[in-house]
C-alpha positions in Angstrom: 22.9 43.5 -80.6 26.4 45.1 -80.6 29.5 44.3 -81.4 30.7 45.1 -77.6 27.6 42.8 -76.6 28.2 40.0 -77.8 32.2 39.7 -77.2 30.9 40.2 -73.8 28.4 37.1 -74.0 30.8 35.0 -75.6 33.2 36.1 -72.5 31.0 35.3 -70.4 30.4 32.0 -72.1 33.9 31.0 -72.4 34.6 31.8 -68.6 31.3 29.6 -67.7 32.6 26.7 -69.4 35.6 26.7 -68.2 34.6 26.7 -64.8 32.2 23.8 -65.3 35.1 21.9 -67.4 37.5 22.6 -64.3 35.0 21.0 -61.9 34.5 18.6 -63.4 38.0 17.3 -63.9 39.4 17.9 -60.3 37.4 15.6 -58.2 39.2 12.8 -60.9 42.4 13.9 -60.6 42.2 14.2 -57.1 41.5 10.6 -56.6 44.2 9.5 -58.7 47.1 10.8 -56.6 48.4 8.6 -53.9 47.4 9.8 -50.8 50.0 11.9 -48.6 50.0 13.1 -45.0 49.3 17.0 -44.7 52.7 18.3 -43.3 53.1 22.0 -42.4 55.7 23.6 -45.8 57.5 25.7 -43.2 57.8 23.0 -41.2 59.7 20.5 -43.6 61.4 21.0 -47.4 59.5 18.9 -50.3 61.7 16.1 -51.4 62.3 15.5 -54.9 61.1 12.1 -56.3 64.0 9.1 -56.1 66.7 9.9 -59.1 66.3 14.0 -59.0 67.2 15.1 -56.0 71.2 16.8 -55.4 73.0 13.9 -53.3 74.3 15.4 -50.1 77.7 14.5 -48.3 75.8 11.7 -46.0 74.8 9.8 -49.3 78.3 9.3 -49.9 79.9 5.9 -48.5 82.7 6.6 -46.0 85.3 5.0 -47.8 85.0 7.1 -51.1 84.8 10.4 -49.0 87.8 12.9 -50.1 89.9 14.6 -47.2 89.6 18.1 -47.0 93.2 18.9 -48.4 92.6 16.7 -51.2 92.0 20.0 -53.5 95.7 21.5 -52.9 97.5 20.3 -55.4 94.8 21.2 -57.9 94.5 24.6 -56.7 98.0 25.4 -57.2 97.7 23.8 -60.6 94.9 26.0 -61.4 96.4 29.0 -60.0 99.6 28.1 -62.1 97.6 28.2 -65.5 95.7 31.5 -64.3 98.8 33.2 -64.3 100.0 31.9 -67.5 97.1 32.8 -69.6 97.0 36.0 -71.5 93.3 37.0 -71.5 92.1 40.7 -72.8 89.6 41.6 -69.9 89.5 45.8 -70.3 88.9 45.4 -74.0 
C-alpha cells in the first residue's frame, strides 16, 4: 500500500469518527437546553442574558435622567483644553 493510500484511509477514518462522535453527542446536548419558542431572527434581536446586555435610556429611573443641556459646560471645558494643548500632529 502507498504512502498516498493510506493518509487517505486514515482520512477517511478520522472524518468517520468524527461524524459518529458528533451524533452521538448532539441529541444530549439538545436535551439539556431549556426549551425556547422558535421566533423568526429577522423578526426580533437576540437578547443578551440578564447582566450583559448595554442598558438603554428606558432602564434609567426618571429621576436620575440628565437634561439635554447638561453637557455645556463640559464641552466648553473640553474645547478650552483642546485649544491649550500643543500636540505635533504633521510630524
Amino acid at each position: 500500500m502507498t504512502h498516498a493510500a493510506t493518509a487517505r484511509k486514515l482520512v477517511l477514518a478520522s472524518f468517520g469518527f468524527m461524524l459518529a462522535a458528533g451524533a452521538c453527542v448532539t441529541p444530549a446536548s439538545a436535551q439539556q437546553q431549556s426549551p425556547t419558542p422558535k421566533v423568526d431572527a429577522a423578526q426580533a434581536p437576540r437578547q443578551a442574558p440578564v447582566g450583559h446586555r448595554q442598558p438603554r435610556a428606558t432602564d434609567v429611573p426618571p429621576q436620575q435622567q440628565q437634561p439635554a443641556d447638561s453637557n455645556v459646560g463640559q464641552e466648553r471645558r473640553d474645547k478650552g483644553i483642546d485649544r491649550s494643548l500643543q500636540i505635533c500632529r504633521g510630524c
